[in-house]
C-alpha positions as CSV (number, residue, x, y, z in Angstrom):
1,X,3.0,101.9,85.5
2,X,4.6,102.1,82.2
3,X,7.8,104.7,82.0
4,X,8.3,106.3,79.1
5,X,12.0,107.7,78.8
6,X,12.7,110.1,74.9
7,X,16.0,111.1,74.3
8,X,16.5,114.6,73.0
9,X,19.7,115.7,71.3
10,X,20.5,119.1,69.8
11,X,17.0,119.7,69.5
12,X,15.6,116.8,68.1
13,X,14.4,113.2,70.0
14,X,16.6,110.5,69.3
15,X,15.4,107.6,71.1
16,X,13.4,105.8,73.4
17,X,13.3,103.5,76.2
18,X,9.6,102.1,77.6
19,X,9.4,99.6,80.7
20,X,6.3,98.2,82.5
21,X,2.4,97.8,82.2
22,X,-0.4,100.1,83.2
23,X,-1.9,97.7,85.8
24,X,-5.5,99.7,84.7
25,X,-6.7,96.0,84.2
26,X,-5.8,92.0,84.2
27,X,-2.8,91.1,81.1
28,X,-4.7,91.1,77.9
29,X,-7.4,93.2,79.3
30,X,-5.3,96.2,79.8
31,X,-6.7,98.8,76.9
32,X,-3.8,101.3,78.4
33,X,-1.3,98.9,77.6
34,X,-3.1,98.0,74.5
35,X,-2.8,101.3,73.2
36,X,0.5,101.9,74.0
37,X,2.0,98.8,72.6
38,X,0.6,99.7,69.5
39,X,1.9,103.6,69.4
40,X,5.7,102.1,69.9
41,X,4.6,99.5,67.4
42,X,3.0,102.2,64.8
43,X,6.3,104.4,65.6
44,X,8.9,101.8,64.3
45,X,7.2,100.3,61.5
46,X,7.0,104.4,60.0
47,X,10.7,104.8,60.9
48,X,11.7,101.3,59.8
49,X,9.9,100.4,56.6
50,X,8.3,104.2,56.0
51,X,11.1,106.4,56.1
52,X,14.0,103.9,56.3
53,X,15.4,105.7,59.0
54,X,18.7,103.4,60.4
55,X,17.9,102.5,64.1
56,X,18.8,100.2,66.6
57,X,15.7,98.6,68.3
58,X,15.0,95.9,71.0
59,X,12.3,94.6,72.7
60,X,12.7,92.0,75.5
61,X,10.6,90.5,78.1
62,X,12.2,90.1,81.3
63,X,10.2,88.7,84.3
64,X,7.2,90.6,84.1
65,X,8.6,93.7,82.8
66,X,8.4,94.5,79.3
67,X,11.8,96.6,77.4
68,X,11.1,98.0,74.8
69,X,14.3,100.6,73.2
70,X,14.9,102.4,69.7
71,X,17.5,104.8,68.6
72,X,18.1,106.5,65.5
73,X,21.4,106.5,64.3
74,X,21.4,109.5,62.3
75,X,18.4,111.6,64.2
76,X,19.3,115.1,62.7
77,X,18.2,113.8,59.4
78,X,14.9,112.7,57.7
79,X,11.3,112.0,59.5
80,X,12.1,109.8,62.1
81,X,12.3,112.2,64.4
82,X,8.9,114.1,63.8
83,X,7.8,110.1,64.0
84,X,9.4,110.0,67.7
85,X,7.6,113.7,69.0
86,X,4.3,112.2,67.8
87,X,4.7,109.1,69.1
88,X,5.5,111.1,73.1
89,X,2.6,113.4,72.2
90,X,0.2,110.5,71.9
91,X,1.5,109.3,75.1
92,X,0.9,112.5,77.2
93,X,-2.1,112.6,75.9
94,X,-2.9,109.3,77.1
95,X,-1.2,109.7,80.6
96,X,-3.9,112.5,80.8
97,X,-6.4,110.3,80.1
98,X,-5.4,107.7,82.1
99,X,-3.7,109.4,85.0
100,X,-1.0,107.3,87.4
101,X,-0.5,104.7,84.1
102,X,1.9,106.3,82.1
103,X,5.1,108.2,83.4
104,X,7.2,110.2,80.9
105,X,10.4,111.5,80.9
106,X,12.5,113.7,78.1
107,X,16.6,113.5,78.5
108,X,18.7,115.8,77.3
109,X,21.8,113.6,75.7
């Protein structure tokens, strides 16, 4: 299952964390995984070379869990943010679609 975690502060998301594949089929058949990985990927190429939004961001492999994080440093200004609600939307609408693949979780911070 993939666990998505958004960050929310003062009103606004701020940050993500995402762990973990699908399982709805074999590595590199997964279209679950497939779409997800290219939402986060979408989602910080429009805050990083879009709206130049200053973030931190990491993405790691570690056994056979993926990490993928971003946070915006300044989150109560510019687009980013709109960028991150999007990006959770597309995910809940996915977890519908795909129910038991995608878990997601908003924090208040």
């Amino acid at each position: 299952m993939i666990h998505a975690v958004f960050e929310r502060q003062n009103g606004r998301l701020c940050g993500f964390r995402m762990t973990g594949h699908a399982g709805y089929a074999d590595a590199g058949q997964d279209i679950v995984c497939a779409a997800v990985t290219s939402a986060v990927q979408y989602a910080t190429i429009m805050i990083t070379e879009q709206f130049h939004e200053p973030c931190t961001e990491r993405a790691d492999e570690q056994g056979d869990e993926n990490l993928v994080t971003v946070r915006l440093t300044s989150p109560e200004k510019g687009q980013a943010a709109a960028v991150l609600e999007g990006l959770c939307m597309h995910l809940s609408i996915l977890s519908e679609d795909f129910p038991g693949m995608i878990a997601i979780k908003i924090h208040q911070i």
